[in-house]
N, C-alpha and C positions, 0 to 999 in steps of 0.2 A: 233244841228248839231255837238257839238264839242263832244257830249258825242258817237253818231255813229262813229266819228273818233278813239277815245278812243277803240272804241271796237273795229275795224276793224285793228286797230293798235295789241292789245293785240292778235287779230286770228293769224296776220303773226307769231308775237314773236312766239305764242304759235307750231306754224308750225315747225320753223325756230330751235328754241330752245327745250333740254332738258325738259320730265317731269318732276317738281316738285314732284311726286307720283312715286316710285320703286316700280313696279310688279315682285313679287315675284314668284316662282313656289310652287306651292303647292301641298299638298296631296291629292288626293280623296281617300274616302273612298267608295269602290261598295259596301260593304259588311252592306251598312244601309239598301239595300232592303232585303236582304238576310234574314236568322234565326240568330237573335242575339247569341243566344247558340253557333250555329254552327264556327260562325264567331270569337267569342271569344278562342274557342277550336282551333284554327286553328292557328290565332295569338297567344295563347300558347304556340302551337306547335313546332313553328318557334323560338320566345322565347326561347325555349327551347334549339332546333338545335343552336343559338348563344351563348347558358351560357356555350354549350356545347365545343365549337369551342373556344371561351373566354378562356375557363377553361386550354382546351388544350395549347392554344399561350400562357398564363399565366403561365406554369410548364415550357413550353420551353423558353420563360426569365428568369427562373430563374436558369434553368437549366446551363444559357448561361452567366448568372453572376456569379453562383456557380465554373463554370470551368473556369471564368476569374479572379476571384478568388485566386484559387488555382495555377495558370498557373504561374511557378517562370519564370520570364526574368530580367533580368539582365542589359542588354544591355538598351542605351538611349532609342533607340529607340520603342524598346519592353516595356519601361516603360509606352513611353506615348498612344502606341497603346492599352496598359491595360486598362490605365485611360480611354481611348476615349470608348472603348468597357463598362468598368465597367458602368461609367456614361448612355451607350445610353440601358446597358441592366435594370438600374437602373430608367433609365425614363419608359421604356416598362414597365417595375412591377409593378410601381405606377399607368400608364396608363391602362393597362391590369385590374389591382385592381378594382379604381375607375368605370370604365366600367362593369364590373362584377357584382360590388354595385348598380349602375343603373337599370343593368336589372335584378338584383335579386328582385329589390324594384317594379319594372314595373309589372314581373310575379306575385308578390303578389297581386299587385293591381287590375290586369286582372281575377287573378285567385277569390279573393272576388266578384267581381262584376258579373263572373260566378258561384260563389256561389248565390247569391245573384237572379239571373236570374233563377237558380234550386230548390231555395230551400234548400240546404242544407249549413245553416251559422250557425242555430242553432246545427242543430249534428254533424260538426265539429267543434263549439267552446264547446259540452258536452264532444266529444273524447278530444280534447285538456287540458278542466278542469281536466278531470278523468285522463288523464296522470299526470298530473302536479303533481295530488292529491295523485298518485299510485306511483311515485319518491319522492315524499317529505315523504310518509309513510315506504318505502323502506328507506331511508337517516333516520328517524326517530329510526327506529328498527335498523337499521345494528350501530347507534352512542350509542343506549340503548345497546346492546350487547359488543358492545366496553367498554362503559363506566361499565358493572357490570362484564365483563373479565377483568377490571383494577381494578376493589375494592376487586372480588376475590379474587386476586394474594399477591395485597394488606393482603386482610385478614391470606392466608392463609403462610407469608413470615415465622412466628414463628415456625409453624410446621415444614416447608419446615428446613428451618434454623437448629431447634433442630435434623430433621434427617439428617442431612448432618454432623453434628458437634456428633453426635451420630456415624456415619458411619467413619467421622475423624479418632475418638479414638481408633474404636476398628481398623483402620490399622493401627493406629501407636502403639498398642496396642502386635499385630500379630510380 
């Protein structure tokens, strides 16, 4: 008997009173029935349309610091409206940044996993070795050529030197 009261008691509270449990709203995703392909390429897309919109708001903070900046005021009060501007275009930069770094990281992530759905992870991590390999061989050859146009030079200081000190005398010679 006392435990039906028990319960009957805990339905009112439970009427009466706040859930313990916060329902959140959430995401759905339609695009699970869909072609994975398709759906990935799309949030790409969009990805994209944001690093793009980012990139922009990101040039105009900075743009907006660079000219607060520069902006001479003299007066009190133009001092602290610098500082108030410098500061919130200085937060926007950092924020602007960080955001940028997220969905730069996101688009990689999207865009392997749409490799990964096509097939091609392997021939783009062969173009990326071969790059890699084709700039280090380049930086390889352009430091040899540096380095044997410096022993050249090196080498050939005596001659140079004797004709110059040859070419001296005979103008002071004339």
């Amino acid at each position: 008997m006392q435990r039906s009261g028990t319960n009957h008691l805990r339905l009112i509270q439970g009427i009466f009173s706040r859930p313990n449990k916060v329902v959140a709203l959430q995401r759905i995703d339609l695009s699970r029935n869909a072609d994975p392909v398709q759906s990935l390429q799309a949030r790409l897309e969009t990805l994209e349309r944001q690093i793009g919109e980012t990139s922009r708001a990101l040039i105009q903070a900075q743009a907006v610091s660079v000219r607060s900046m520069l902006s001479g005021s003299s007066d009190f009060l133009g001092g602290v409206q610098k500082k108030i501007v410098e500061s919130s275009a200085r937060n926007s930069v950092s924020w602007h940044q960080s955001r940028l770094l997220e969905m730069t990281q996101e688009r990689r992530e999207l865009q392997d996993q749409l490799d990964r759905l096509t097939g091609q992870v392997w021939p783009k991590r062969l173009r990326r070795w071969l790059l890699w390999a084709g700039i280090g061989a380049a930086i390889i050859v352009a430091s040899t050529v540096f380095i044997m146009g410096v022993f050249t030079a090196i080498y050939l200081l005596p001659i140079w030197g004797t004709l110059l000190l040859a070419l001296f005398l005979l103008q002071r010679k004339r």
